[in-house]
C-alpha positions in Angstrom: -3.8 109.5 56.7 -1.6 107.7 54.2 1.4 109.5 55.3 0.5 108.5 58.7 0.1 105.0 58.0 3.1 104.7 55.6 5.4 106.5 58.0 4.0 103.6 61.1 4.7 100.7 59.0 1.3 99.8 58.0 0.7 100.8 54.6 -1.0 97.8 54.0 -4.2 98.9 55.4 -4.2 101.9 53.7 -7.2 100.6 51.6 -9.2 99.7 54.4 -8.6 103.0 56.0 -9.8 105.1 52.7 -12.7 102.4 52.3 -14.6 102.9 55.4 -13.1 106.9 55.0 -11.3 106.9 58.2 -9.3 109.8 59.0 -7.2 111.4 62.0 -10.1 112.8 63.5 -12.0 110.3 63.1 -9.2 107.6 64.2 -9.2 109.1 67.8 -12.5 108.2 68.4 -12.4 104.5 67.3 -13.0 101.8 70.1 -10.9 98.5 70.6 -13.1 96.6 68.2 -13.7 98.7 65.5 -9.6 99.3 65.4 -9.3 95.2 65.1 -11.7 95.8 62.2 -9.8 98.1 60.5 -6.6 95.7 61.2 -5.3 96.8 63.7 -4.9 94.5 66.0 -2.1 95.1 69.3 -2.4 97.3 71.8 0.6 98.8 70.5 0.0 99.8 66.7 -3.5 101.5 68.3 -1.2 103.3 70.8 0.8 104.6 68.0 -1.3 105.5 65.6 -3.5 107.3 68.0 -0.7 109.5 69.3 0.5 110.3 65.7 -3.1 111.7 64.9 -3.3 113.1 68.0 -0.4 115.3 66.8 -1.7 115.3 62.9 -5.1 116.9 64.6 -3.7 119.1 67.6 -1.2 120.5 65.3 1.9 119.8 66.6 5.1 118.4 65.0 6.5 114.9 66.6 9.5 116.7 68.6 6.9 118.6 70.3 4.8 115.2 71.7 4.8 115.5 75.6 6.3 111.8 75.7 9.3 113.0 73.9 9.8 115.7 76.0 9.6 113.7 78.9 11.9 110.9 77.5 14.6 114.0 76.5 14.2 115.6 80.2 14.8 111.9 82.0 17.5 110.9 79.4 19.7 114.0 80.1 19.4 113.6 83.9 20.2 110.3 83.7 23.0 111.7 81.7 24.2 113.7 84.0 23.7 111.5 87.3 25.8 108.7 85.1 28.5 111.1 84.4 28.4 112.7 88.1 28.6 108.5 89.1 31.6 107.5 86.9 33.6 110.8 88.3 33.1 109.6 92.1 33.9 105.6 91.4 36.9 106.8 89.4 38.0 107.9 92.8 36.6 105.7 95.6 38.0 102.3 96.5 36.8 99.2 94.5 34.5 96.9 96.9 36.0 93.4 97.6 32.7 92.3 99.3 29.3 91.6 98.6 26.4 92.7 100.7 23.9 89.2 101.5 21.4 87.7 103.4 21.9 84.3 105.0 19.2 81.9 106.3 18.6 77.9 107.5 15.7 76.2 106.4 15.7 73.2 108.3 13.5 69.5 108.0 13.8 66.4 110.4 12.9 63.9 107.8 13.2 63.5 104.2 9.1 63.3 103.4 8.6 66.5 105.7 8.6 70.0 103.8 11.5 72.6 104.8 10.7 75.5 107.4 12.5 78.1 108.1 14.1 78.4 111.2 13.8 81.4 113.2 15.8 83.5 115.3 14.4 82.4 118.5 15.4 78.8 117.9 19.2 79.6 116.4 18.1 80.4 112.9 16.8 83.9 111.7 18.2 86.0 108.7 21.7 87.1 109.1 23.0 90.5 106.8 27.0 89.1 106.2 29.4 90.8 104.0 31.1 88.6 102.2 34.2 88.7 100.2 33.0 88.7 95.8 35.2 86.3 95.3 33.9 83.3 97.4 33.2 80.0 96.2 30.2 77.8 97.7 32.8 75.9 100.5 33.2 79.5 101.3 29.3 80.3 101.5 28.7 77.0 103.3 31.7 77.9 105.8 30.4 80.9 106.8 26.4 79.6 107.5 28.1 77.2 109.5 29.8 79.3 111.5 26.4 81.5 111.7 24.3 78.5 112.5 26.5 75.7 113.8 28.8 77.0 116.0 31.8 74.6 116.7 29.6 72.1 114.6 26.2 72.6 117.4 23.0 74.2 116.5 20.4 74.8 119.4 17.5 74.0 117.6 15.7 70.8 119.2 18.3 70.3 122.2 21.6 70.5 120.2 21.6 69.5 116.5 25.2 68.0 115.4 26.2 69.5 111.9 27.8 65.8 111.4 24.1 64.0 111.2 23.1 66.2 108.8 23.0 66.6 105.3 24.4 70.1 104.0 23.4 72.1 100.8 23.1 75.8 100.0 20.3 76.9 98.1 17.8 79.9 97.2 14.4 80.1 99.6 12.2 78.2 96.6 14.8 75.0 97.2 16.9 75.5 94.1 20.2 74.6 95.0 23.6 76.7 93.9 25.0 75.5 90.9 28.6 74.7 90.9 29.1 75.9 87.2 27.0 79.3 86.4 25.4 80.0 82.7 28.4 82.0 81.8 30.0 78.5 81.8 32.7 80.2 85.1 32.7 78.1 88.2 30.4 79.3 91.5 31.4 83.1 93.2 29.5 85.1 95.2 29.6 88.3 92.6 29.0 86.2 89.7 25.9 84.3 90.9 25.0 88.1 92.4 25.1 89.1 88.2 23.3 86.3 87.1 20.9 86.1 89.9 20.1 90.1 89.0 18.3 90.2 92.9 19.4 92.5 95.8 20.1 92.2 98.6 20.7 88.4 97.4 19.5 85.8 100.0 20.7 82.1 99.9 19.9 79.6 102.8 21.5 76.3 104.3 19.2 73.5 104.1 19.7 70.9 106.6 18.3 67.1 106.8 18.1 65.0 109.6 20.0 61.8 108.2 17.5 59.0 108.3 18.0 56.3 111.1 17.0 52.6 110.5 14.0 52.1 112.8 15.1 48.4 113.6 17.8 49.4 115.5 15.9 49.7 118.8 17.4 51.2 121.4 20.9 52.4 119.6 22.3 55.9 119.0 24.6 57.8 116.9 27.6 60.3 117.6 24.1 63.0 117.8 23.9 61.1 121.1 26.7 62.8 122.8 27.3 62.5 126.4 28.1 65.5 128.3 31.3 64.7 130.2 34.1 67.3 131.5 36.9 64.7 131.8 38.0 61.1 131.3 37.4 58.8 134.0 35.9 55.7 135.1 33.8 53.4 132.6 29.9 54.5 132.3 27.9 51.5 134.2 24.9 50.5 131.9 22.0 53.0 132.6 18.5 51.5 133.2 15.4 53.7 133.9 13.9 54.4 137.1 10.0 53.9 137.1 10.0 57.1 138.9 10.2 59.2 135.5 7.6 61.8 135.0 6.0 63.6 132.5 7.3 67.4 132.0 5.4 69.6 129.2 7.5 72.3 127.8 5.4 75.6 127.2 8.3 77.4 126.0 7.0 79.6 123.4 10.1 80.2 121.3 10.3 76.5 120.5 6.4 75.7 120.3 7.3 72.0 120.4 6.3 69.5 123.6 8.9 67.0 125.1 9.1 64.3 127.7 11.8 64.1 130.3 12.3 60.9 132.3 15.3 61.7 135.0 16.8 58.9 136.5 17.5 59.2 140.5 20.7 57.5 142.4 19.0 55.0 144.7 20.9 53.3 147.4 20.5 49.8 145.5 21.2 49.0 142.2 18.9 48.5 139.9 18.5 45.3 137.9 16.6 43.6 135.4 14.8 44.8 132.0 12.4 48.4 132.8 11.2 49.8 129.5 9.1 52.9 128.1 6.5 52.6 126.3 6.6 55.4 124.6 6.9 54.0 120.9 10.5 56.5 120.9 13.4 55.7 118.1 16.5 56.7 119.0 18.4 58.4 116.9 21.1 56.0 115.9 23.2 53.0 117.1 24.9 52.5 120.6 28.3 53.2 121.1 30.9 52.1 123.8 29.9 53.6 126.6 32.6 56.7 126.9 34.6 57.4 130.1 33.3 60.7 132.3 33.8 61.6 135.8 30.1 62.5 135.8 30.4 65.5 137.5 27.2 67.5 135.9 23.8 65.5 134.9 23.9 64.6 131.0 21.3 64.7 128.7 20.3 63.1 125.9 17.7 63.1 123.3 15.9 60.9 121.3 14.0 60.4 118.2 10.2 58.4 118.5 10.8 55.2 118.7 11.4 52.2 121.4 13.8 52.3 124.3 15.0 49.7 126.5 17.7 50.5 129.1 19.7 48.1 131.6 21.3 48.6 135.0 21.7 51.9 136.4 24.4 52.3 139.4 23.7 55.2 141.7 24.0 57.4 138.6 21.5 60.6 137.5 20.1 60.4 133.6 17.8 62.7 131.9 16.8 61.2 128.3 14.4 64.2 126.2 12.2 62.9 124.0 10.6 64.7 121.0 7.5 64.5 119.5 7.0 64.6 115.8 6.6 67.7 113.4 2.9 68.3 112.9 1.4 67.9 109.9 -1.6 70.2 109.2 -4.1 67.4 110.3 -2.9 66.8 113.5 -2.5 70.8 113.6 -6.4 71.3 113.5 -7.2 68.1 115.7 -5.0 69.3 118.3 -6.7 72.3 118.5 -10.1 70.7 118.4 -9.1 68.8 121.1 -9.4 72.5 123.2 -12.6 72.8 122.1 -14.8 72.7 125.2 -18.7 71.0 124.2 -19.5 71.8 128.0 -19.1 75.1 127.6 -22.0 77.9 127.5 -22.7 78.6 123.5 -21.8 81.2 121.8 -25.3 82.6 120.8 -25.7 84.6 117.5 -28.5 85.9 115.7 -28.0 86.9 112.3 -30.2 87.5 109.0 -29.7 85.6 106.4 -29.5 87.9 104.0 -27.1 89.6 105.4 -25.1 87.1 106.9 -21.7 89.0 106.8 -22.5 91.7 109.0 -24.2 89.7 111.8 -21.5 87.5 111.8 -18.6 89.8 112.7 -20.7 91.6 115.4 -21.1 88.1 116.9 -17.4 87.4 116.8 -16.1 90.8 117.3 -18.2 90.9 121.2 -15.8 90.5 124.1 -17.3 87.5 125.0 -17.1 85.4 122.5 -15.4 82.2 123.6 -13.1 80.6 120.6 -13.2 77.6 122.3 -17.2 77.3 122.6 -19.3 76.1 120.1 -21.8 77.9 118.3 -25.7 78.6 118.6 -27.0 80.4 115.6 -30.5 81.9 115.2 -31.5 82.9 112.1 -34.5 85.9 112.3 -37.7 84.7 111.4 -37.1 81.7 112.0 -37.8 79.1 115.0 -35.3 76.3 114.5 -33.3 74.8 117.4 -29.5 74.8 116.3 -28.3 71.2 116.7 -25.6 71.6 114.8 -27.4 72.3 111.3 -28.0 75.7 111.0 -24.5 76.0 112.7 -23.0 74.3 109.6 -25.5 76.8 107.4 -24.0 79.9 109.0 -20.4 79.0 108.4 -21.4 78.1 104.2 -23.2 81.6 103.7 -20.8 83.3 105.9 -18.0 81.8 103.6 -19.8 82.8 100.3 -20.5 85.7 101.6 -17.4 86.2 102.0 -15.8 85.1 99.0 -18.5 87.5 96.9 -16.8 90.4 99.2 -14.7 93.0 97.9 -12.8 93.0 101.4 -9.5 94.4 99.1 -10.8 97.1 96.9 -12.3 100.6 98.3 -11.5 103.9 99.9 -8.2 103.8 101.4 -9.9 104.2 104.9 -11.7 100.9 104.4 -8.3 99.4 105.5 -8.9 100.9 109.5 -11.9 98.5 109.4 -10.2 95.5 110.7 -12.9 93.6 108.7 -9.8 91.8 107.6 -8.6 91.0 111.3 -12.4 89.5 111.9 -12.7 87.8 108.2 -9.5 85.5 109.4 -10.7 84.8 112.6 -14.4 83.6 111.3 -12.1 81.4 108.8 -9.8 80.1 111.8 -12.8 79.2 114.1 -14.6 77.4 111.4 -11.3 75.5 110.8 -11.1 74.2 114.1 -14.8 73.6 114.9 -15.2 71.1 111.6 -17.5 73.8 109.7 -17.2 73.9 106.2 -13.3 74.9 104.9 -13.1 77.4 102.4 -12.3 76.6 98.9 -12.1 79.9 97.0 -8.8 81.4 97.8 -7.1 81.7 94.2 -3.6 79.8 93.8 -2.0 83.3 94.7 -4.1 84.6 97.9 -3.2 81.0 99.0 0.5 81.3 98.7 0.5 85.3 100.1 -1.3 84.1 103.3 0.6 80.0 104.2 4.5 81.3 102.5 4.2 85.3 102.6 4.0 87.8 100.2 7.9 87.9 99.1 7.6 83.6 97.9 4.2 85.0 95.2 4.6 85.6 91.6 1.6 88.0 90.2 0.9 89.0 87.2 -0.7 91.5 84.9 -3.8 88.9 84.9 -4.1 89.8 88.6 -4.2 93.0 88.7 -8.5 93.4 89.8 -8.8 97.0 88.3 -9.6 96.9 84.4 -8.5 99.9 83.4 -5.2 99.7 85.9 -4.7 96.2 84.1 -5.0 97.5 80.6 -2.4 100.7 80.9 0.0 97.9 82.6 -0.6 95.5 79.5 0.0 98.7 77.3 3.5 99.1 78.7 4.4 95.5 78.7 3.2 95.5 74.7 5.1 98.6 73.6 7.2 97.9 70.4 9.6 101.1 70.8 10.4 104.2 73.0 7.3 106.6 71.1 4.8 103.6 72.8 6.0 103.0 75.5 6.5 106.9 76.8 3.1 106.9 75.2 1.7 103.7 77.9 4.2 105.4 81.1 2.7 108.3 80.9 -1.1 106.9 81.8 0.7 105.2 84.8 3.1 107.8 86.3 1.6 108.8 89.2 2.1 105.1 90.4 5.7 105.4 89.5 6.6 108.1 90.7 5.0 106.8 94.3 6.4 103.7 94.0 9.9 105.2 93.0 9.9 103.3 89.5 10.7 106.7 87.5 14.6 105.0 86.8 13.3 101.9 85.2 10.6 104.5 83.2 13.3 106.4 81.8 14.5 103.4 79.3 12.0 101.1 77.0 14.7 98.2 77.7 13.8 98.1 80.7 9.6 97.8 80.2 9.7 93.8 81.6 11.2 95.2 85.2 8.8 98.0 85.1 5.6 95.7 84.6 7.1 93.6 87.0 7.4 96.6 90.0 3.9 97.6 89.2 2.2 94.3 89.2 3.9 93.3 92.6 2.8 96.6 94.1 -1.3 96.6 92.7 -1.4 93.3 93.6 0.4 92.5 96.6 2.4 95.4 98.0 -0.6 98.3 98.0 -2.5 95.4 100.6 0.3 93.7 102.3 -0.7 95.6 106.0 -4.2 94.3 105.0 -3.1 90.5 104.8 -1.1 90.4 108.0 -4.9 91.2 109.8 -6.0 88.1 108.2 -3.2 85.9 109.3 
């Protein structure tokens, strides 16, 4: 046992070990705490010294340890795959591009949070090869091009690149750095190196450029006039009474606007007419530009006040947008659908097993989501008006918080419990029930940003003895522990197609990180999109 000790670098418990007579055999059946007893104390020295007297007892000489033999057998493949590598780039042609992933993330004020836009509104994620070489003028050039073509995007009836403010950034909102830690200036490859993600994705982030409310009634160069060519001066437009109320259920957009269209009449039409409709325009007034007026212009204003003068047999449409939503005026516009005429939703549940009656109740085809709820509890002979409502929703939501909806048999996942568990959450949103307040920072994040914006770690990973071979590998001190730690776990590796990063201990940090993000989030992503 000295030998053993002496050859790990921890003669100094020697003593200890020969005064509570502690041997090989007996060292393999120590637990955790009767190891920190003895002094040892990391995960790592037990790993070791457990292996070495694994070998002392079984017999076998430390060239013949199973980890070694693995490490040898990945070591020379790797061998021969890096040789087999450097023999075909010595003859193929050096890439001048870098494979990447554009985006726009886009806000209309400077206290509003950045969304991303999607495809259906101009945005989406674009794959672009790009030349290594690029600087960010280069980067920004080419999102421009992607997303304001000849300086126009689509998004909210025709955004002007000029009345917005530019950067380029990663999707958390960390902008690109002009100088990078290797003290070189901004290129594509470089950042690529330092970045150390593929495919790399960087974004354009656009901001409206705030407009001073006082202004009433003026416009910027945003407000562009649709003319085909020069002609007589535009008469002062004024707005006919006749405008009417247009709601746009276009589902790409998802946003509401009102159109006021303004109709040649045989007279002109004089004196002040304004809207009411608290609208700001979007900048300051300009000369009114020449057009022969041969198409019907539009354009679009901010919220705010408008006052128009003197129209002359002329046809105007102005659009005006409503605000971004915040998530208030999210759930009261939806409460607003809620019909309180509407025949109940009648459920009758135990309450001791509230879960179960609960998702039969929402899972029958006619359950109304926009009906309240009546809920009888068995045994009992209360008339819901409105309290044992509020009751159901608080036990259904401990209930569910107390659930293991995430851990069982892998046929558990065909349940759509997850599917029904979201929609009780959603309905008792809406309907004012009690809110849940359970969700862990993480679940939070996975279900409002997605499961690619999350950060795990070993902490939450739910199964114990998963947790504890992951900790292992993240502790090992040299190749003999961690071989020893990879081995417990290599039926996940090899499933998750980790065995590359298993092959070297430098590389233990990216390892841990591959297996946290697929125990954690990865093995129930399908699961979470039910729930959302």
């Amino acid at each position: 046992m000295e030998s053993i000790l002496d050859e790990l670098g921890i003669r100094d418990l020697i003593g200890i070990f020969r005064q509570n007579m502690v041997g090989p055999e007996e060292v393999l059946s120590l637990t955790d705490e009767e190891f920190k007893s003895l002094g040892i104390t990391t995960i790592g020295d037990r790993a070791r010294l457990r292996s070495r007297c694994r070998m002392q007892v079984n017999g076998t000489s430390f060239s013949e340890s199973p980890a070694i033999k693995k490490y040898k057998e990945l070591t020379e493949s790797q061998q021969k795959k890096k040789k087999k590598k450097d023999k075909k780039n010595e003859t193929a042609p050096i890439q001048t591009t870098r494979r990447i992933r554009l985006g726009w993330r886009h806000r209309r004020r400077t206290d509003l949070a950045f969304s991303t836009v999607s495809g259906a509104k101009g945005g989406g994620s674009e794959v672009v090869d790009i030349d290594k070489k690029s600087d960010l003028q280069d980067v920004r050039e080419k999102a421009m091009e992607l997303y304001f073509p000849n300086g126009i995007a689509k998004l909210n009836g025709n955004i002007q690149a000029s009345n917005c403010e530019l950067n380029l950034g990663l999707f958390n909102g960390t902008g690109l750095p002009k100088q990078l830690d290797n003290g070189k200036n901004f290129t594509v490859e470089d950042f690529y190196l330092q970045h150390n993600s593929s495919p790399l994705r960087l974004y354009l982030y656009t901001t409206l450029i705030e407009i001073d409310n006082n202004s009433v009634g003026q416009c910027t160069p945003a407000m562009e006039i649709n003319d085909s060519e020069s002609g007589d001066d535009l008469p002062d437009p004024a707005l006919n009474t006749r405008g009417t109320e247009i709601d746009n259920d276009d589902t790409a957009t998802k946003e509401d606007s009102v159109t006021y269209i303004l109709i040649d009449e045989d007279t002109t039409t004089t004196n002040d007419t304004s809207v009411d409709e608290d609208t700001t325009s979007s900048g300051s007034f300009l000369d009114p530009p020449t057009s022969s007026w041969t198409e019907t212009p539009t354009v679009t204003f901010n919220r705010h006040k408008l006052r128009l003068n003197n129209v002359k047999k002329k046809e105007l449409a102005f659009e005006v947008e409503q605000e971004e939503e915040n998530l208030q005026l999210i759930l009261t516009r939806l409460y607003s659908k809620v019909n309180l005429e509407a025949k109940k939703n009648i459920i009758n549940v135990d309450r001791y097993n509230i879960l179960d009656g609960g998702k039969r109740g929402f899972n029958r085809k006619s359950f109304n989501t926009i009906a309240e709820l009546s809920v009888r509890f068995s045994g009992e002979a209360a008339i819901d008006d409105g309290g044992p409502r509020r009751e159901f929703a608080r036990l259904s939501l401990m209930a569910i918080k107390d659930s293991p909806i995430f851990e069982g048999p892998p046929n558990s996942e065909d349940s759509f419990d997850y599917y029904m568990i979201g929609r009780m959450i959603a309905y008792f949103l809406v309907h004012r029930s009690p809110a849940p307040k359970f969700f862990s920072s993480l679940m939070y994040d996975i279900l409002a940003y997605g499961c690619e914006s999350c950060t795990p770690t070993v902490a939450d990973i739910v199964d114990t003895e998963m947790k504890e071979k992951v900790q292992k590998i993240g502790e090992s001190q040299d190749h003999i522990t961690f071989w020893s730690a990879v081995e417990a776990v290599m039926p996940v590796i090899e499933f998750i197609g980790a065995i590359p990063l298993a092959s070297k201990y430098e590389n233990k940090e990216q390892l841990v990180h591959v297996l946290v993000q697929h125990l954690v989030v990865k093995r129930i992503q399908d699961v979470l999109a039910q729930g959302t």
